[in-house]
C-alpha positions in Angstrom: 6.0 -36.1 17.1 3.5 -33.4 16.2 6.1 -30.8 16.4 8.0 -32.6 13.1 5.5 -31.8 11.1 5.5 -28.0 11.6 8.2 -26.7 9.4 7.7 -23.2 8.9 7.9 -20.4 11.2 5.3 -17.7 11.8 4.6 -14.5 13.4 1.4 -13.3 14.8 -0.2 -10.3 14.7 -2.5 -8.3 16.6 -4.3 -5.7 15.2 -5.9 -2.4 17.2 -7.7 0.5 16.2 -6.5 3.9 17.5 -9.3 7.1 17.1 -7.3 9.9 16.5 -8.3 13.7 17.9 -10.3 14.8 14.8 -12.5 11.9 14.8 -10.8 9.3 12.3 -9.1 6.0 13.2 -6.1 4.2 12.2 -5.0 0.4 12.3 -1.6 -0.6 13.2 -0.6 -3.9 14.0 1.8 -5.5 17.2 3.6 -8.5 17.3 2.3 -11.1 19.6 3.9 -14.4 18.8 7.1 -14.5 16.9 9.1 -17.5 15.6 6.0 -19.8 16.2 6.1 -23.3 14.5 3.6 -23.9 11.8 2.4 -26.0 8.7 0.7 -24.1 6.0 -1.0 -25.6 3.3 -2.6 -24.8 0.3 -6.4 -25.4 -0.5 -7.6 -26.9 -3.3 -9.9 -24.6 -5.8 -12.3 -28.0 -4.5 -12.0 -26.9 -0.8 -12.0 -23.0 -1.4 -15.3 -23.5 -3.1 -16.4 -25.6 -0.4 -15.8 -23.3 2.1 -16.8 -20.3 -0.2 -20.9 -21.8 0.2 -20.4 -21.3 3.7 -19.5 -17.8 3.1 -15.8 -18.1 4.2 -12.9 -16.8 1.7 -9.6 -18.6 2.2 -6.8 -19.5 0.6 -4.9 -21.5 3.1 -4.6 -23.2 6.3 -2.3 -22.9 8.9 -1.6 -25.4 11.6 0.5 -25.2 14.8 0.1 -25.9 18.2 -3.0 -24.9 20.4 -1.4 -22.6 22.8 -2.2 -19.1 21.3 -5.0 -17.2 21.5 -5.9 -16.6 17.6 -8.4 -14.1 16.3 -9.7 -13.6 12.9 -8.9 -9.7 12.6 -4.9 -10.9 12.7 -2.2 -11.3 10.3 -0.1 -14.4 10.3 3.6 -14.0 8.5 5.2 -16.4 7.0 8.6 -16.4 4.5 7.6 -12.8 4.0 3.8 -13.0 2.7 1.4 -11.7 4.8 -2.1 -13.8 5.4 -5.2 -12.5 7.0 -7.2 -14.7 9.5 -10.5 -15.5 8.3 -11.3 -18.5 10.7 -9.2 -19.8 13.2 -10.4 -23.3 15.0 -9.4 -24.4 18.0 -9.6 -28.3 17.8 -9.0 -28.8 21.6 -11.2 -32.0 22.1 -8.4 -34.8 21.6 -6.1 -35.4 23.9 -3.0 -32.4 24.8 -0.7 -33.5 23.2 -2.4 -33.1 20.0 -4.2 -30.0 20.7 -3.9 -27.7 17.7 -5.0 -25.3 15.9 -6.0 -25.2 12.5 -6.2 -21.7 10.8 -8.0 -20.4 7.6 -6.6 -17.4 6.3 -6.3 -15.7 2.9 -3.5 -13.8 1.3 -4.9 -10.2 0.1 -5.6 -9.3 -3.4 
């Protein structure tokens, strides 16, 4: 039943630093999930301000099932628009087969 209510698709990913041979680094990003079901939802300027006092900065939140490993320096995609991970949360204490996770992210400025 949970599955119904994801009706978007994401992709997930990573993101590594490489140090180059002079000294300097550079990001790049790999795929590590792709066509992954999701919810997204947009917060309220009420909820972004409520989270904004406990110093996080999001825009949205993402829900899909609770078998990735989701870390805030990643980049969820979604129908084209890329959103940064600013506080995934694993809500793992009810039962399996609702075991989810919800993600805040934001889309960059």
């Amino acid at each position: 039943m949970f599955t119904r209510l994801l009706n978007e698709s994401m992709t997930v990913l990573g993101r590594s630093i490489t140090a180059d041979a002079y000294g300097g680094q550079s990001v790049s990003y790999t795929t590590l999930y792709t066509g992954r079901a999701c919810r997204i939802d947009t917060l309220s300027a009420q909820a972004q301000a409520i989270l904004s006092r406990s110093g996080i900065v999001a825009t949205h939140k993402f829900f899909c099932e609770g078998d990735m490993t989701i870390k805030a320096e990643y980049v969820l995609v979604a129908k084209g628009v890329e959103y940064r991970v600013v506080n995934p949360v694993d809500v793992g204490a009810a039962p399996a087969t609702t075991h989810h996770l919800e993600i805040l992210t934001r889309t960059p400025s």
